[in-house]
Backbone atoms as SQL, in Angstrom:
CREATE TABLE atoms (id INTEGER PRIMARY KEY, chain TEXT, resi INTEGER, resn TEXT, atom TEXT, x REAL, y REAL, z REAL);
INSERT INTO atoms VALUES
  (1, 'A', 1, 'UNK', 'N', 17.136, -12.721, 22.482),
  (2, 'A', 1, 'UNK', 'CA', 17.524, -13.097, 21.135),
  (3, 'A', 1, 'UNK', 'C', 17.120, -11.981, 20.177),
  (4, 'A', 2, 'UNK', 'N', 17.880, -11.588, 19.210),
  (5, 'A', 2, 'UNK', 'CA', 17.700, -10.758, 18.225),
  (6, 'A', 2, 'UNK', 'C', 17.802, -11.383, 16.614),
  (7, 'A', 3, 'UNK', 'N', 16.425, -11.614, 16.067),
  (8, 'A', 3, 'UNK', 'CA', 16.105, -12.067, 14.654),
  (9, 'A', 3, 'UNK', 'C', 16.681, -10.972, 13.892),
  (10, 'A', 4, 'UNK', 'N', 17.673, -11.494, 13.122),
  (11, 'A', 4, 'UNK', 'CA', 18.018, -10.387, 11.749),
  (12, 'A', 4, 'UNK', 'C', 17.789, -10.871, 10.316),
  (13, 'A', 5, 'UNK', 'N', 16.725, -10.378, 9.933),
  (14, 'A', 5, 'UNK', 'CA', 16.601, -10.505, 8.411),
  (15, 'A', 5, 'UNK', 'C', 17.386, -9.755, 7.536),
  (16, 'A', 6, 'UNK', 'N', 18.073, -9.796, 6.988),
  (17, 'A', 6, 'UNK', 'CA', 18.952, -8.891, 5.782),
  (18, 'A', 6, 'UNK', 'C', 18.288, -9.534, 4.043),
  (19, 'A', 7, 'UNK', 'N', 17.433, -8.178, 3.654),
  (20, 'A', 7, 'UNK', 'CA', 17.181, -8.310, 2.837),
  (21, 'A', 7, 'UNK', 'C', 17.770, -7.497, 1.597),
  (22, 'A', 8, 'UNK', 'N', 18.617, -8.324, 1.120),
  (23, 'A', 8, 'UNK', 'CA', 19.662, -8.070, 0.099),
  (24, 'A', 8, 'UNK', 'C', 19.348, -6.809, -0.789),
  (25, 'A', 9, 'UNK', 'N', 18.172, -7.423, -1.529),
  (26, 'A', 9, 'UNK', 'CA', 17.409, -6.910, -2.183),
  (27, 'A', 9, 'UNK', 'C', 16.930, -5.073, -2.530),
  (28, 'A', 10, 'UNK', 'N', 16.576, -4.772, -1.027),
  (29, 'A', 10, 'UNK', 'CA', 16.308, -3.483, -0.672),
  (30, 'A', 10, 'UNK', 'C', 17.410, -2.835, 0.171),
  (31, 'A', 11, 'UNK', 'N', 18.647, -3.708, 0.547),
  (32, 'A', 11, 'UNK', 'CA', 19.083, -3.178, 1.513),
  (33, 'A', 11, 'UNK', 'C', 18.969, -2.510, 2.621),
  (34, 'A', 12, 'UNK', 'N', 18.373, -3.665, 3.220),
  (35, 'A', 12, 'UNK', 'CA', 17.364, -3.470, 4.442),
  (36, 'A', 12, 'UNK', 'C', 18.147, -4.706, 5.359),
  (37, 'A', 13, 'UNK', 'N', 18.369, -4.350, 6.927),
  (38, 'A', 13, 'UNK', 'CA', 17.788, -5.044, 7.852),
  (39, 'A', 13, 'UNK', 'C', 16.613, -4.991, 8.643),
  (40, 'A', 14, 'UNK', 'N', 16.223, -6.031, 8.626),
  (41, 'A', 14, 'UNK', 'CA', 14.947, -6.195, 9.780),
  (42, 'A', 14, 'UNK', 'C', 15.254, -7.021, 11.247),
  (43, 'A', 15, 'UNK', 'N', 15.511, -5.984, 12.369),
  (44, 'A', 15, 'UNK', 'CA', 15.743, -6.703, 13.351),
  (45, 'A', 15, 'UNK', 'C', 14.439, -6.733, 14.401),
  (46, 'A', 16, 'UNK', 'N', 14.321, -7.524, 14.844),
  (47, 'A', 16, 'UNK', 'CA', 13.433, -8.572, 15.778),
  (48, 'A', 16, 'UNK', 'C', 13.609, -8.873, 17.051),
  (49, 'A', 17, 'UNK', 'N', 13.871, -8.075, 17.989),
  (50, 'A', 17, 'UNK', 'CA', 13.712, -8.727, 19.056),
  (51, 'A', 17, 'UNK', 'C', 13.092, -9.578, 19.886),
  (52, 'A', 18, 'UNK', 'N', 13.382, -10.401, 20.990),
  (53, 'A', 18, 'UNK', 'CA', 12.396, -11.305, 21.353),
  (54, 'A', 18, 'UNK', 'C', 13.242, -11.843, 22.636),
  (55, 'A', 19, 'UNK', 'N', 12.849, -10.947, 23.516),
  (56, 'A', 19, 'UNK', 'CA', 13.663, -10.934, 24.786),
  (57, 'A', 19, 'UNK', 'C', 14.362, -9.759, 24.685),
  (58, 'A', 20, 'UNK', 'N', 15.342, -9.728, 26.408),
  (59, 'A', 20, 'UNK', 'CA', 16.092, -8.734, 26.585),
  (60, 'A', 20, 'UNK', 'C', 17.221, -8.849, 25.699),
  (61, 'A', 21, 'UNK', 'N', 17.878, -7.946, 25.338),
  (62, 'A', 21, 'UNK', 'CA', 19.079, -8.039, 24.465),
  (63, 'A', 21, 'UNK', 'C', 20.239, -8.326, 25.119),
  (64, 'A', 22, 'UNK', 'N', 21.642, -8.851, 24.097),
  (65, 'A', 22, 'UNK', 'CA', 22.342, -9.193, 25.070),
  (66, 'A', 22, 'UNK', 'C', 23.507, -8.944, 24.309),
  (67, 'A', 23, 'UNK', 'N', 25.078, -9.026, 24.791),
  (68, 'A', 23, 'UNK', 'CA', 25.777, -9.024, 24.165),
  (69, 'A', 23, 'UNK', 'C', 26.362, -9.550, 23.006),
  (70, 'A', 24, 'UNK', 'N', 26.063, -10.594, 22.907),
  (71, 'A', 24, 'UNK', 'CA', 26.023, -11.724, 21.692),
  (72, 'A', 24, 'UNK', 'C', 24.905, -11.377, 20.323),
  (73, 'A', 25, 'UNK', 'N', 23.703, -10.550, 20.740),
  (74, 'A', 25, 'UNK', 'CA', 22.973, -9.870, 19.707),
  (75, 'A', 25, 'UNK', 'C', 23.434, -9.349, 18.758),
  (76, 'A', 26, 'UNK', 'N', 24.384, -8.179, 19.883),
  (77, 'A', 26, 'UNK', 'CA', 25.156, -7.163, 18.676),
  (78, 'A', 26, 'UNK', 'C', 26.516, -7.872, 17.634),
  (79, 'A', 27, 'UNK', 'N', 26.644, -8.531, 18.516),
  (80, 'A', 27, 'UNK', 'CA', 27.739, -9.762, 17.722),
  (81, 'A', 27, 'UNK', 'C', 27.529, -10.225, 16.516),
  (82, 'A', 28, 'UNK', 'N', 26.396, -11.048, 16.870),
  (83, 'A', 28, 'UNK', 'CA', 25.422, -12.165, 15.952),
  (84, 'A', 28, 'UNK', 'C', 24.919, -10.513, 14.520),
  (85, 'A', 29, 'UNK', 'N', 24.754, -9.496, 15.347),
  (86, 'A', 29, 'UNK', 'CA', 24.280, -8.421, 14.043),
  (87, 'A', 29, 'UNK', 'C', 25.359, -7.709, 13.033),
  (88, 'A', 30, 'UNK', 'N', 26.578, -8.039, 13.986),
  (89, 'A', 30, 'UNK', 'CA', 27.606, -7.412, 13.507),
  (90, 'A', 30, 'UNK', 'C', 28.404, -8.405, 12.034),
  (91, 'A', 31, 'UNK', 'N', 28.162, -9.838, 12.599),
  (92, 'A', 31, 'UNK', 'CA', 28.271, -10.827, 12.030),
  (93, 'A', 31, 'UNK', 'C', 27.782, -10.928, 10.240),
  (94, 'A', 32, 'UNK', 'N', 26.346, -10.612, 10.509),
  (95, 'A', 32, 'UNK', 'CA', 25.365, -10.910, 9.290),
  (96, 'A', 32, 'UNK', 'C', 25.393, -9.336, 8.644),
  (97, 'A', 33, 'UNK', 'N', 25.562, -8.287, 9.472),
  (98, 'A', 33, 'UNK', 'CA', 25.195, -6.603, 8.202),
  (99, 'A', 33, 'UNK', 'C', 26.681, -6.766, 7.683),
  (100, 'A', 34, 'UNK', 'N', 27.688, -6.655, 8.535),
  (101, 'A', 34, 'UNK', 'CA', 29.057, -6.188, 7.845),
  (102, 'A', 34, 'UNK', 'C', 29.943, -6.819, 6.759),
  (103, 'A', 35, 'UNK', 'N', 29.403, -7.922, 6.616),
  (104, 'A', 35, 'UNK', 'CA', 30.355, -8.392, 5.561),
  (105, 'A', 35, 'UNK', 'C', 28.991, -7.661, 3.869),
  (106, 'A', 36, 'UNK', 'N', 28.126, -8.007, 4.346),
  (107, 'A', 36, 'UNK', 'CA', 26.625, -6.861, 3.634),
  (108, 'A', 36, 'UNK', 'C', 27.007, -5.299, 3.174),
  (109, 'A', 37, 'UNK', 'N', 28.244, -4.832, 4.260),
  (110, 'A', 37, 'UNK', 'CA', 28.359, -3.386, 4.228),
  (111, 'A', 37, 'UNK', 'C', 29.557, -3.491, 3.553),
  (112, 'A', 38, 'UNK', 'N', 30.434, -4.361, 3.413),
  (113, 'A', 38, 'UNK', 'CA', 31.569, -4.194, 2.848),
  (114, 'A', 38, 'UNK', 'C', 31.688, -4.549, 1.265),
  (115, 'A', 39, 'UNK', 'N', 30.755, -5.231, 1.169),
  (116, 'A', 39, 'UNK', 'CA', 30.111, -5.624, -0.017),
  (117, 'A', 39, 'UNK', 'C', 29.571, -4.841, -1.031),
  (118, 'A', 40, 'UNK', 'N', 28.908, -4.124, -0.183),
  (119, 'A', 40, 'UNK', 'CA', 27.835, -3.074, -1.113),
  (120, 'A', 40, 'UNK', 'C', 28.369, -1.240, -0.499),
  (121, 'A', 41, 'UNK', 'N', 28.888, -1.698, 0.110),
  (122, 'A', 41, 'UNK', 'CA', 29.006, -0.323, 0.548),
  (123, 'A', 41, 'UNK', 'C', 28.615, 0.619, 1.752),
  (124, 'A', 42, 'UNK', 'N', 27.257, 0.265, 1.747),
  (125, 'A', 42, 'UNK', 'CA', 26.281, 0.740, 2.543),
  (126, 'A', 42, 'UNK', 'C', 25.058, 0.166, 2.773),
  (127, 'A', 43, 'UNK', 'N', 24.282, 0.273, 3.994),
  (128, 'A', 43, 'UNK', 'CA', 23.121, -0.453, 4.367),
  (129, 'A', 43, 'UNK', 'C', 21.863, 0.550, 3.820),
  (130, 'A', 44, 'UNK', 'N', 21.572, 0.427, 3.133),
  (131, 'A', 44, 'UNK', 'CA', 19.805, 1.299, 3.240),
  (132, 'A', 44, 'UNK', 'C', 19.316, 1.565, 4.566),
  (133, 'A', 45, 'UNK', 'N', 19.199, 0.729, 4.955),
  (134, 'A', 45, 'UNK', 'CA', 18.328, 0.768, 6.397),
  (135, 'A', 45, 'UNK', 'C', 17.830, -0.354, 7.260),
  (136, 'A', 46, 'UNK', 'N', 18.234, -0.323, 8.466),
  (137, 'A', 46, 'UNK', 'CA', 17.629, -1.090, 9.011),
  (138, 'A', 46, 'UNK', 'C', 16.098, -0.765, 10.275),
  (139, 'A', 47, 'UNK', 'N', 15.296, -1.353, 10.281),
  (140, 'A', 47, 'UNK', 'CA', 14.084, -1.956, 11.017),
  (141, 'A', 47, 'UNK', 'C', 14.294, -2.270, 12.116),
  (142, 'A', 48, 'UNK', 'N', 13.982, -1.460, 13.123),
  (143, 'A', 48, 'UNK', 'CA', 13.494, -2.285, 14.265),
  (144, 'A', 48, 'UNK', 'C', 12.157, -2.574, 14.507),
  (145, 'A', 49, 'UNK', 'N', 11.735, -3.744, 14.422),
  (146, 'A', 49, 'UNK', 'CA', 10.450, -4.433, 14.625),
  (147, 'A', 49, 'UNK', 'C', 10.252, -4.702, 15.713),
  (148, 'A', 50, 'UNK', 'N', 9.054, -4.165, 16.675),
  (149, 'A', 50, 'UNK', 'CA', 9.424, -5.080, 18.190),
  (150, 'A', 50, 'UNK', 'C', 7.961, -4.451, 18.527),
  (151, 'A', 51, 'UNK', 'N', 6.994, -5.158, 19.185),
  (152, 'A', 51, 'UNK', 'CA', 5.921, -4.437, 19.930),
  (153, 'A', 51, 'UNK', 'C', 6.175, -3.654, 20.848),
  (154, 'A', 52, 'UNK', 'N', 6.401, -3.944, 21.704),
  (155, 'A', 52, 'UNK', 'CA', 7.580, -3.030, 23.183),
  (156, 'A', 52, 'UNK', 'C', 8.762, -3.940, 23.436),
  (157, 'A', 53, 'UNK', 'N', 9.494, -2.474, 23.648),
  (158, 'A', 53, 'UNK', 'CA', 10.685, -2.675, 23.543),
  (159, 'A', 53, 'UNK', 'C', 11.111, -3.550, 24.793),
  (160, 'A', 54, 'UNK', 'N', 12.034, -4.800, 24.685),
  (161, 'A', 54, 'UNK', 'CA', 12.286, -5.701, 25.684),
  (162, 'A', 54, 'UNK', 'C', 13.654, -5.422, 27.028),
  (163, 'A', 55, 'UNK', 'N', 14.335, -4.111, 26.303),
  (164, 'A', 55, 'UNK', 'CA', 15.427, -3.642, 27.534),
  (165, 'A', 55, 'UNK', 'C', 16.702, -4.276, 27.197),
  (166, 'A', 56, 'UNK', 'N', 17.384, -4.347, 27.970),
  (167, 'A', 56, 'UNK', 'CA', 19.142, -5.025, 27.821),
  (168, 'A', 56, 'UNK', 'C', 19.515, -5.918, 29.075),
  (169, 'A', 57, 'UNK', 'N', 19.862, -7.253, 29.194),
  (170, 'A', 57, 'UNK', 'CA', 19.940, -8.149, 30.148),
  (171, 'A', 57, 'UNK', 'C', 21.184, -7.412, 31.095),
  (172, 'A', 58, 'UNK', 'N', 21.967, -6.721, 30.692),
  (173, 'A', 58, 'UNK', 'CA', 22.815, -6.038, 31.147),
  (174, 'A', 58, 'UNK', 'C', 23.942, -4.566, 30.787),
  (175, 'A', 59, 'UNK', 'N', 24.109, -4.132, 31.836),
  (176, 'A', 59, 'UNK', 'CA', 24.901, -2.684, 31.765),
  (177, 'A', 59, 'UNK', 'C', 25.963, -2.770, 30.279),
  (178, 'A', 60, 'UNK', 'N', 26.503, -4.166, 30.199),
  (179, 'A', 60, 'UNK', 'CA', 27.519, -4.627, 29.356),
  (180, 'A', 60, 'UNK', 'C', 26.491, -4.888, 28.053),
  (181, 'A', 61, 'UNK', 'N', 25.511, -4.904, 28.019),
  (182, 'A', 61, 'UNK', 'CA', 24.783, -5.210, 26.717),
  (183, 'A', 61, 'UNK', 'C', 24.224, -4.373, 26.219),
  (184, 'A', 62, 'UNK', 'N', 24.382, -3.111, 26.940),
  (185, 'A', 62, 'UNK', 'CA', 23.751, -1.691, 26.495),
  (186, 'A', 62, 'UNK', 'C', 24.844, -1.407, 25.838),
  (187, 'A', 63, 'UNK', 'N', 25.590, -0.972, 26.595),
  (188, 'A', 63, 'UNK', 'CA', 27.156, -0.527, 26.108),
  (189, 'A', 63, 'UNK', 'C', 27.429, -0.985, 24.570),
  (190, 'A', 64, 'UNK', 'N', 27.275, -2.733, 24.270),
  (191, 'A', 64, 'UNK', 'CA', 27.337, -2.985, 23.170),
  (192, 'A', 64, 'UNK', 'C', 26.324, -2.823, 22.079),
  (193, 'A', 65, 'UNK', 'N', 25.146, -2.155, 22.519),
  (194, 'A', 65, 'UNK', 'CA', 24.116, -1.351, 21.824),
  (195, 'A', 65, 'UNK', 'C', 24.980, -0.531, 21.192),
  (196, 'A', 66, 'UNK', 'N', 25.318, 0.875, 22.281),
  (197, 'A', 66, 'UNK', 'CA', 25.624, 1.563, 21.746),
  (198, 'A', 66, 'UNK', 'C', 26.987, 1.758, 20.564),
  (199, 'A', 67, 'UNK', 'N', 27.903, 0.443, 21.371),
  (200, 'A', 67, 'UNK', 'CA', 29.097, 0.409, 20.319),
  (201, 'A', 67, 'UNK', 'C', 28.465, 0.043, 18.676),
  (202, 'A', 68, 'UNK', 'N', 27.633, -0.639, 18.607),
  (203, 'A', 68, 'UNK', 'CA', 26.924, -1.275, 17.395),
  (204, 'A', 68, 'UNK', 'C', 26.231, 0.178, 16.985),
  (205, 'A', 69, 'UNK', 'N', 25.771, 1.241, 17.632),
  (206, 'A', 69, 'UNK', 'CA', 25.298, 2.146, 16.745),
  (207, 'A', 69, 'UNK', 'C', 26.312, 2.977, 16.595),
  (208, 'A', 70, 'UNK', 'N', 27.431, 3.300, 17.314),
  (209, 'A', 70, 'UNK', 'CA', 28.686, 4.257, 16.726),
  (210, 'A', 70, 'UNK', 'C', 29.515, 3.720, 15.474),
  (211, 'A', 71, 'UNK', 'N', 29.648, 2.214, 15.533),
  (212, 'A', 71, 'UNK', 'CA', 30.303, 2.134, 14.373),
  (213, 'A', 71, 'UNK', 'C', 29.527, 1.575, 13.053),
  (214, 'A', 72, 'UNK', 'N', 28.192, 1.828, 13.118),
  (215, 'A', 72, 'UNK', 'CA', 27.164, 1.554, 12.183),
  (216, 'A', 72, 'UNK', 'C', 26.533, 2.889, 11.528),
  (217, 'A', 73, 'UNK', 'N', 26.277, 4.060, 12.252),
  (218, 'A', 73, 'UNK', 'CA', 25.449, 4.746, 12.238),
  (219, 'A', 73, 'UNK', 'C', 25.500, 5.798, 10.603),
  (220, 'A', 74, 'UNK', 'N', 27.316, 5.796, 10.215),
  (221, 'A', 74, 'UNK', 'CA', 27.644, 6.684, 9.112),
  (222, 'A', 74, 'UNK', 'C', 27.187, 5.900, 7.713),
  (223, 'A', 75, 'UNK', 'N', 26.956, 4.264, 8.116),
  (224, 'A', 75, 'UNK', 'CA', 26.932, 3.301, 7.204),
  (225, 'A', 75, 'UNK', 'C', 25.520, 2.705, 6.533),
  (226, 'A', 76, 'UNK', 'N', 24.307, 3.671, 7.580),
  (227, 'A', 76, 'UNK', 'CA', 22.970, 2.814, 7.446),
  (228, 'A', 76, 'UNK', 'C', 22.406, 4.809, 7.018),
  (229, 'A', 77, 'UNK', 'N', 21.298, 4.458, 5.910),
  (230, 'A', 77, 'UNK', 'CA', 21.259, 5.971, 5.469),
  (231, 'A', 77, 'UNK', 'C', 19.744, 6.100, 6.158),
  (232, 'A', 78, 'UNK', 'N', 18.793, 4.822, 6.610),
  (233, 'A', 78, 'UNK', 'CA', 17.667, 5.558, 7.825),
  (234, 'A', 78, 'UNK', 'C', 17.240, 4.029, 8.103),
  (235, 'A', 79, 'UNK', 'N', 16.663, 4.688, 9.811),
  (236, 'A', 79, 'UNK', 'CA', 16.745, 3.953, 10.736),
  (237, 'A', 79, 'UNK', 'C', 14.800, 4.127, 10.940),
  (238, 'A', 80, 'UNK', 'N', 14.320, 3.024, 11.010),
  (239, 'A', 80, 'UNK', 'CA', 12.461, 2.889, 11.025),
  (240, 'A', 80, 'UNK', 'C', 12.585, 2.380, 12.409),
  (241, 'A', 81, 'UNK', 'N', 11.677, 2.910, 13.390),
  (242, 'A', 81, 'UNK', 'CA', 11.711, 2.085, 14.896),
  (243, 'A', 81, 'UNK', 'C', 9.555, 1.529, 14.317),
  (244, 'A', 82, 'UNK', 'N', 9.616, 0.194, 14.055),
  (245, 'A', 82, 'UNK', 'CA', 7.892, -0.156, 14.137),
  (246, 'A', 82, 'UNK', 'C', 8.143, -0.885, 15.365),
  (247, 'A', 83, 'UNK', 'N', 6.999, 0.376, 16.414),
  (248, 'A', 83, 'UNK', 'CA', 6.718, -0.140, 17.877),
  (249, 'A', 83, 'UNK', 'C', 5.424, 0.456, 18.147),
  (250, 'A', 84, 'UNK', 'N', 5.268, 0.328, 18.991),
  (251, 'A', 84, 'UNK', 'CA', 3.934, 0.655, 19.853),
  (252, 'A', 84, 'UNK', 'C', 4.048, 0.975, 20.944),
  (253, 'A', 85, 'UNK', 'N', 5.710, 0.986, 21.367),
  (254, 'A', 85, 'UNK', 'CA', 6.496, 1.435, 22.497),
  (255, 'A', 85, 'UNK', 'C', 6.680, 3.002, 22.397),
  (256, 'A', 86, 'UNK', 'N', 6.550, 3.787, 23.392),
  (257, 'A', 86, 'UNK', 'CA', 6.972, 4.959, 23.431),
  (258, 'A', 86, 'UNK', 'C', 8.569, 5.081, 23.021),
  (259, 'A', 87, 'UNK', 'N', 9.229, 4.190, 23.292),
  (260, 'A', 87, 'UNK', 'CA', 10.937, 4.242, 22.938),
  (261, 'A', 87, 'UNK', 'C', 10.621, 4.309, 21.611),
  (262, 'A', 88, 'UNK', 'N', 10.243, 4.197, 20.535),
  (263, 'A', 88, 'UNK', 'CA', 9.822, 4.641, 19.220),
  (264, 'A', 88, 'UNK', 'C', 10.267, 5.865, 18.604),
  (265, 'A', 89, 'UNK', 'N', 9.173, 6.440, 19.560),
  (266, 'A', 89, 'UNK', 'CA', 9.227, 7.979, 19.550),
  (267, 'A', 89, 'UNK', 'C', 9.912, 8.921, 19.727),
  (268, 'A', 90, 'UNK', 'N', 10.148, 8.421, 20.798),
  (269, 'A', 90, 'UNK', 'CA', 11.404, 9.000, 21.866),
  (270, 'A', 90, 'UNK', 'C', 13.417, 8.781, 21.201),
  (271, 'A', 91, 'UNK', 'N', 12.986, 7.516, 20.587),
  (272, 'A', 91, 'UNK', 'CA', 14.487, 7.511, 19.360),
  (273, 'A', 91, 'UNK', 'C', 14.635, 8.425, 18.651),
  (274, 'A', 92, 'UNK', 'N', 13.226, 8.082, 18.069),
  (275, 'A', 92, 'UNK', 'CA', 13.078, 9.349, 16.921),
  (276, 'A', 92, 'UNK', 'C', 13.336, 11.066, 16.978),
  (277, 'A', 93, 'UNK', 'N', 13.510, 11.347, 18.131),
  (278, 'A', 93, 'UNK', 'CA', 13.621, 12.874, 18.899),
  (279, 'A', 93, 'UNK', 'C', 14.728, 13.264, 18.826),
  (280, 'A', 94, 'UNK', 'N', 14.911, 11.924, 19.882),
  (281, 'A', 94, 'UNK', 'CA', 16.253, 12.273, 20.599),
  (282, 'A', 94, 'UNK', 'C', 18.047, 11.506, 19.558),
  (283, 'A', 95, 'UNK', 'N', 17.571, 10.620, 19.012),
  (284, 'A', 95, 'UNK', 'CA', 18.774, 9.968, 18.105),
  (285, 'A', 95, 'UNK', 'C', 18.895, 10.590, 16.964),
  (286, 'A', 96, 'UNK', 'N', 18.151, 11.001, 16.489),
  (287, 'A', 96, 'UNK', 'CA', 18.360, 12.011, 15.199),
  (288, 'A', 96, 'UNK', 'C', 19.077, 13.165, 15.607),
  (289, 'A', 97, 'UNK', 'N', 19.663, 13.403, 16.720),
  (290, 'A', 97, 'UNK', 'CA', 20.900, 14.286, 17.164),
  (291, 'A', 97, 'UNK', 'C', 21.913, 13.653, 17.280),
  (292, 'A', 98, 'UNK', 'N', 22.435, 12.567, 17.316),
  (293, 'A', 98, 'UNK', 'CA', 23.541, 11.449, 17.265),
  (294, 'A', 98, 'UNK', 'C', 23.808, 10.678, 16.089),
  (295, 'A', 99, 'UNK', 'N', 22.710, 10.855, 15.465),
  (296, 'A', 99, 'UNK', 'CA', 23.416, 9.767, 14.411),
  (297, 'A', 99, 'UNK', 'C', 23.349, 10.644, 12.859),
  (298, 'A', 100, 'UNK', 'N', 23.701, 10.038, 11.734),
  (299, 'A', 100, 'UNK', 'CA', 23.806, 10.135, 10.611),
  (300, 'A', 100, 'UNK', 'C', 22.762, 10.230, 9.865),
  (301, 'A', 101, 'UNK', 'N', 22.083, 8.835, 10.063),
  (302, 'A', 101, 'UNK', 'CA', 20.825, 8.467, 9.561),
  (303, 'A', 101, 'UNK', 'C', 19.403, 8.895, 9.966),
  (304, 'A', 102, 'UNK', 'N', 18.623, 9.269, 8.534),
  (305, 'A', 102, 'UNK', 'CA', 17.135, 9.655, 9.070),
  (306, 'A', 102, 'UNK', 'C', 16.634, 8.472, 10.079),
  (307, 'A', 103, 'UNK', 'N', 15.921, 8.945, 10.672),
  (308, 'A', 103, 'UNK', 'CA', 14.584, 8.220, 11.506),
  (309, 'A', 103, 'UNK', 'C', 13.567, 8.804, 11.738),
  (310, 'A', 104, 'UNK', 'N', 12.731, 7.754, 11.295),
  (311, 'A', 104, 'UNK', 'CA', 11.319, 7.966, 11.738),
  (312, 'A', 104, 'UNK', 'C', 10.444, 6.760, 12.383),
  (313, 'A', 105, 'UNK', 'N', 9.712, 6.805, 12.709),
  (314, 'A', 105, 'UNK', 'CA', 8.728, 5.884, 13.768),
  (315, 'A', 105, 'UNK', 'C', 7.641, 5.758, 13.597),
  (316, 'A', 106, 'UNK', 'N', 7.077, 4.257, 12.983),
  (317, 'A', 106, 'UNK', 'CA', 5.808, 3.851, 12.789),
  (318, 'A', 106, 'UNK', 'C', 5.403, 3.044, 13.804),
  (319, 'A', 107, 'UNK', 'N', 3.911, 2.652, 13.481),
  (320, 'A', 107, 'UNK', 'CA', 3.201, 2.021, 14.669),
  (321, 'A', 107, 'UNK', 'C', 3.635, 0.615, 14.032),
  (322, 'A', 108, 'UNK', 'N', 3.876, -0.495, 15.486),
  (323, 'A', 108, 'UNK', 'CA', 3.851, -1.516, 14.775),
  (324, 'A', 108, 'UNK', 'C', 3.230, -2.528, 14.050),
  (325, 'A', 109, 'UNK', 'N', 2.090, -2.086, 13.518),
  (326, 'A', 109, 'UNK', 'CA', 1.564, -2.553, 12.528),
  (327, 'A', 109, 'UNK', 'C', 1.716, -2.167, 11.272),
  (328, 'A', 110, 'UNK', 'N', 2.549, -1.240, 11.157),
  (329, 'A', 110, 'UNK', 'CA', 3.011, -0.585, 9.670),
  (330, 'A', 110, 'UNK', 'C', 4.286, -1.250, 8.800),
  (331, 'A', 111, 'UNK', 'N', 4.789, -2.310, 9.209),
  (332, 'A', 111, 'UNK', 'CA', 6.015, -3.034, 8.923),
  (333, 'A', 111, 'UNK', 'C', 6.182, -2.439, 7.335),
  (334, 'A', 112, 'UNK', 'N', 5.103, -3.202, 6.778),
  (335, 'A', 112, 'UNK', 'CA', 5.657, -2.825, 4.955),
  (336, 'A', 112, 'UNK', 'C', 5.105, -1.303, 4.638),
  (337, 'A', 113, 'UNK', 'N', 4.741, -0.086, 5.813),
  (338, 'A', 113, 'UNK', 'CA', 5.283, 0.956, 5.548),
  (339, 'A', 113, 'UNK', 'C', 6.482, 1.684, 5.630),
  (340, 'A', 114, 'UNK', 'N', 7.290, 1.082, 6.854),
  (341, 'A', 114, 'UNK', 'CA', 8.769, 0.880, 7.214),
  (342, 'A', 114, 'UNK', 'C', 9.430, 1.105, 5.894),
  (343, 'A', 115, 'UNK', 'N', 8.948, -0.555, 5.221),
  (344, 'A', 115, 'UNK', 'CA', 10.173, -0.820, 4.319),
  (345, 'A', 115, 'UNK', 'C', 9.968, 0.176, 2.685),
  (346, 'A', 116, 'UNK', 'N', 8.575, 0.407, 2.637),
  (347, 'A', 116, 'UNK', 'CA', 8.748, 1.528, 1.198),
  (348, 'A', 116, 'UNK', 'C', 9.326, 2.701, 1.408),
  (349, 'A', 117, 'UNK', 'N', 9.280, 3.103, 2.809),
  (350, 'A', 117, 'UNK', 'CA', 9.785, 4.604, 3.499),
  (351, 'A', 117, 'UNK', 'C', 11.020, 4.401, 3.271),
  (352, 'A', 118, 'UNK', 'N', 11.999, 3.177, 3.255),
  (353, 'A', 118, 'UNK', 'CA', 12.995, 3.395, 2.988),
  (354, 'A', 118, 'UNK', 'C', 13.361, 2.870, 1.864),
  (355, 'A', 119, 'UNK', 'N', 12.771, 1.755, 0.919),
  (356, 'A', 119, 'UNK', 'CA', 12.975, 1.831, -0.431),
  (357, 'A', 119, 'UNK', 'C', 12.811, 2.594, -1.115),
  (358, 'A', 120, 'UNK', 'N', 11.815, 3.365, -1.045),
  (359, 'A', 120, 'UNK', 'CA', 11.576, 4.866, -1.914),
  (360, 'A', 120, 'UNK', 'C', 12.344, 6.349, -1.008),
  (361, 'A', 121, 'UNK', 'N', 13.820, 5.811, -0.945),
  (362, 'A', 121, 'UNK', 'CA', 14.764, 6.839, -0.647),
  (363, 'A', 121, 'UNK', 'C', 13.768, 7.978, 0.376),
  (364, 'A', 122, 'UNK', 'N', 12.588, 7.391, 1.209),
  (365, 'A', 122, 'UNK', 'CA', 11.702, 8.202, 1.932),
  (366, 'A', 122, 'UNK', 'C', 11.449, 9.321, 1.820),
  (367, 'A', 123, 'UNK', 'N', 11.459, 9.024, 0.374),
  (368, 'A', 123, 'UNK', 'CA', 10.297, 10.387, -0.057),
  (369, 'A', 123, 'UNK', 'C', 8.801, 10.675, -0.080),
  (370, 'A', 124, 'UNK', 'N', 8.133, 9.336, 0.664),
  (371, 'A', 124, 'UNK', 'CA', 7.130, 8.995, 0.995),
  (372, 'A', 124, 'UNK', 'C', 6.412, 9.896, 2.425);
């Protein structure tokens, strides 16, 4: 299951995992940011919140990972991984060659450093 908070406000998502991911995640995410993106334009940023990272229940649920970050990625202006997972880090390296959006990677106990890093246009 994947918790999505969309906070209007900052233009922020906060996603939550809690379990392996699945195809219906990216659905259920696609569901709640995009009518958000069509609205406003653009996402600020979304959060991934997760202690360690929980994986993908299947080959078909990765795939729809990645479809969810190709047609998201020009639309969200930075991407926060709060983990304690090495995949954190390792986003942060390696996805900042694929995508659009800044990223950077806090520990997950930094949540409401996440969100000023990207309310204050992360000039922080």
């Amino acid at each position: 299951m994947l918790n999505i908070n969309l906070d209007e406000n900052n233009s922020i998502a906060i996603l939550t995992p809690e379990g392996e991911l699945t195809e219906d995640d990216f659905k259920h995410a696609t569901e709640i940011i995009d009518p958000y993106i069509k609205k406003s334009g653009k996402l600020k940023g979304i959060i991934i919140h997760v202690k360690s990272f929980p994986g993908w229940d299947s080959f078909s649920s990765l795939l729809s990972h990645l479809k969810f970050i190709k047609e998201h990625h020009r639309l969200v202006s930075y991407v926060a991984f709060v983990t304690d997972s090495p995949v954190g880090a390792l986003a942060e390296n390696i996805a900042g060659h694929f995508v659009s959006a800044e990223i950077k990677s806090f520990s997950f106990d930094m949540l409401e450093k996440a969100v000023d890093w990207i309310s204050s246009d992360a000039t922080t």
